[in-house]
C-alpha positions in Angstrom: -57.0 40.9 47.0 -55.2 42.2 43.8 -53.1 44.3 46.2 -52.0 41.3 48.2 -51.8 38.9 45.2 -49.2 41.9 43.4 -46.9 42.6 46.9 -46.7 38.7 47.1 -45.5 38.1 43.2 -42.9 41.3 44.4 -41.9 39.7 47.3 -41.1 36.4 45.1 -39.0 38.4 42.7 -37.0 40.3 45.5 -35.8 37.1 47.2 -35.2 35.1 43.7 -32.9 37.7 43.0 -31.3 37.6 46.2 -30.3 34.1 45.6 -27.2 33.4 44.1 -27.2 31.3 41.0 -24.9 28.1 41.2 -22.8 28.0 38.3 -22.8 24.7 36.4 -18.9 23.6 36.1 -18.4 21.1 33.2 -15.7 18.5 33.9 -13.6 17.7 30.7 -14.0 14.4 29.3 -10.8 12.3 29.8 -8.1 12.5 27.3 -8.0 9.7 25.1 -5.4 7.0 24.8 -2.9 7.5 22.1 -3.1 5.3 19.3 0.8 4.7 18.6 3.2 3.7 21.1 7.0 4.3 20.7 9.5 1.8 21.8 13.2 0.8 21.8 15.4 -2.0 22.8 18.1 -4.0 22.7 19.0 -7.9 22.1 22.0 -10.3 22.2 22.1 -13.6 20.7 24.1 -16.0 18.8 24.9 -16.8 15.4 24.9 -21.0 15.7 25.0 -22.9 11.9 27.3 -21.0 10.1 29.0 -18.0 11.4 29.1 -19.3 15.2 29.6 -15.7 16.5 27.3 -13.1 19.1 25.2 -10.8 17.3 23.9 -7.7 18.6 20.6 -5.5 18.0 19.4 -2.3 18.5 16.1 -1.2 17.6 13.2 1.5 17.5 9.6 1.5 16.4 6.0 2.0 16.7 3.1 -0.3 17.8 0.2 0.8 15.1 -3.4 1.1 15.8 -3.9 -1.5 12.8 -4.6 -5.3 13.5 -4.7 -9.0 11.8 -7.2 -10.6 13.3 -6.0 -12.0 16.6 -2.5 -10.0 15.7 -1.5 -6.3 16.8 0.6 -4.9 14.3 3.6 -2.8 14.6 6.5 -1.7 12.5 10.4 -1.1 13.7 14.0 -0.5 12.3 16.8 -2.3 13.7 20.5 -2.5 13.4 22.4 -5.4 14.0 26.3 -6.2 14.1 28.9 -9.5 13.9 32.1 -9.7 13.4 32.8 -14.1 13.2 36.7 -13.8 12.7 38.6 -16.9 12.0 39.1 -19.1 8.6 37.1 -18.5 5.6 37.6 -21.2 2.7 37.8 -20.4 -1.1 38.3 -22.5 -4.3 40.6 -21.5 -6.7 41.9 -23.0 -9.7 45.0 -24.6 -9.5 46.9 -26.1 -12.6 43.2 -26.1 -13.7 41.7 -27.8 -10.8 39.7 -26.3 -8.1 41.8 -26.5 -4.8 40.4 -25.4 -1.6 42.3 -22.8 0.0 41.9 -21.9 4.0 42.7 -18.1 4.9 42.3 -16.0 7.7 39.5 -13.6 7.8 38.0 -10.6 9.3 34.6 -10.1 8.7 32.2 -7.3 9.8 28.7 -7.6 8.9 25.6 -4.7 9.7 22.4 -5.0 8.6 19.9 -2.5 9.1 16.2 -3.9 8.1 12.7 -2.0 8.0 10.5 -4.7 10.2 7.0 -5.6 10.7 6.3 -7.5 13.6 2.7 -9.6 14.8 2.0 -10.0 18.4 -0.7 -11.9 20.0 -1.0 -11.4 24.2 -3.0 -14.4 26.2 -2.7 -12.3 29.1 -0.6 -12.2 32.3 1.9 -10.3 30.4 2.5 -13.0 28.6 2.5 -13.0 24.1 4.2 -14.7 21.2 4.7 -12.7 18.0 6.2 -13.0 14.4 7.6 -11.2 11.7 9.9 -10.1 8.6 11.9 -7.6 7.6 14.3 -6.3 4.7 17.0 -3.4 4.1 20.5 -3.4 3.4 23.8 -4.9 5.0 27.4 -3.2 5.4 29.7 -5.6 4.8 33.9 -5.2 5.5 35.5 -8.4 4.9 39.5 -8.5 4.5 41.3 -12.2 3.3 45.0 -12.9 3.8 47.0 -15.8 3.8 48.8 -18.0 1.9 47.6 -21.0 0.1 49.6 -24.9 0.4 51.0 -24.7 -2.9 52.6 -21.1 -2.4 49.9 -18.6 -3.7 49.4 -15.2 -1.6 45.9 -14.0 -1.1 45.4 -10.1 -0.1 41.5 -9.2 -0.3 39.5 -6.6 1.1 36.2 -5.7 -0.1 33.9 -3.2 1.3 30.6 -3.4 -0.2 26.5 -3.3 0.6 24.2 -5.9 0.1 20.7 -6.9 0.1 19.8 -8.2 3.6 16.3 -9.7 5.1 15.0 -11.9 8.0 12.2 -13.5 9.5 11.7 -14.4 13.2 8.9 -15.8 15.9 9.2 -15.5 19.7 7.3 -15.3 23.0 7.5 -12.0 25.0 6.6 -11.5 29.0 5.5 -7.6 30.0 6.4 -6.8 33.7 4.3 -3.6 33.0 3.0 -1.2 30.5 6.1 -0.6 30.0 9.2 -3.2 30.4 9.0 -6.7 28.5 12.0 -9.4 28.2 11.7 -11.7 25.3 13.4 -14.2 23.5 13.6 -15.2 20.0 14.8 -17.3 16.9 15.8 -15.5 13.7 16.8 -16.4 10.2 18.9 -13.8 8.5 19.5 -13.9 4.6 22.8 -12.0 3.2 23.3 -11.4 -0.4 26.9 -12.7 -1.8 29.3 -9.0 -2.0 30.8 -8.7 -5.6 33.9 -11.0 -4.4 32.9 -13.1 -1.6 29.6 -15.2 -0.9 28.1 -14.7 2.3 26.0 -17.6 4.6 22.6 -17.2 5.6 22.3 -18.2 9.2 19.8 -18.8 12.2 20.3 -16.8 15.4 18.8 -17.4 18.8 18.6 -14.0 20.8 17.1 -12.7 24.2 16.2 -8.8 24.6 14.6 -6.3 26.3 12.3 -3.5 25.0 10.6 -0.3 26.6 7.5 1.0 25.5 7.0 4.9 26.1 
């Protein structure tokens, strides 16, 4: 019996071994989602109380894992440009009085602002967002012309000022990646050291892509 019950526990071990052992293969967990999303875009739009001109955007930035309540938040830097040419109007002092002179202008204005932006998605692509933003303008104005009572007027002034705005739209996303929207803006301008400059309201319509 202890013969049998020993070629039996042999026989066992000769046929285990035979066996090959199945290797156990791991599969990777899946990569995570990153947590900031690059994007750029582009807008056009329309200066419409006081400089009554197009203005033009470009823009770059990142959506943030941080929120505000309801809001996601991200953060971009943008560059805009005008040029409203036409008349500009001064008062100067004539015989002691202040006369109001109209001269021709060229005006070039670029601010470039550090942004912060709040959007809130009620889904089907849809979202509405706001935000503000400051930096610094690049202004290039020149003035020539003379003035009714015979006065010449030769001015070019090249100078940077403080700039900021604030703005609210509604956005649509045809995908992950491509959304339209449309916008209203208020930009501020500081006055240069010889001209004042006019905030304004802007109403633009753009189109962003999200890497």
């Amino acid at each position: 019996m202890k013969t049998t019950l020993l070629f039996l526990l042999g026989l066992g071990s000769f046929a285990y071994a035979g066996t090959p052992s199945k290797q156990v293969i791991e599969t990777p967990p899946p990569a995570e989602p990153s947590i900031w999303t690059w994007f750029a875009g582009a807008s056009a739009g329309y200066l419409f109380d006081e400089y009554e001109t197009e203005i033009y955007s470009l823009h770059v930035g990142v959506d943030t894992p941080w929120k505000a309540g309801p809001f996601n938040i991200a953060l971009f830097l943008e560059a805009s440009y005008f040029e409203p040419d036409g008349e500009v109007e001064i008062w100067d002092d004539y015989q002691r009085l202040p006369v109001r002179v109209d001269l021709d202008a060229e005006l070039e204005v670029i601010p470039i602002t550090l942004n912060a932006k709040f959007e809130h998605s009620f889904g089907n692509g849809f979202g509405a967002y706001f935000g503000a933003g400051a930096g610094i303008a690049f202004v290039d104005l020149d003035i020539h012309g003379e003035s009714s009572f015979g006065a010449d007027y030769d001015l070019s002034d090249r100078d940077q000022v403080f700039a900021a705005q604030v703005f609210a739209g509604v956005v649509y996303n045809f995908n992950e990646h491509a959304e339209v929207y449309t916008q209203l803006k208020w930009l501020y301008l500081d006055d240069t050291e010889n001209y004042p400059l006019e905030d304004d309201y802007a109403a633009e319509l753009g189109f962003r892509w999200n890497f």
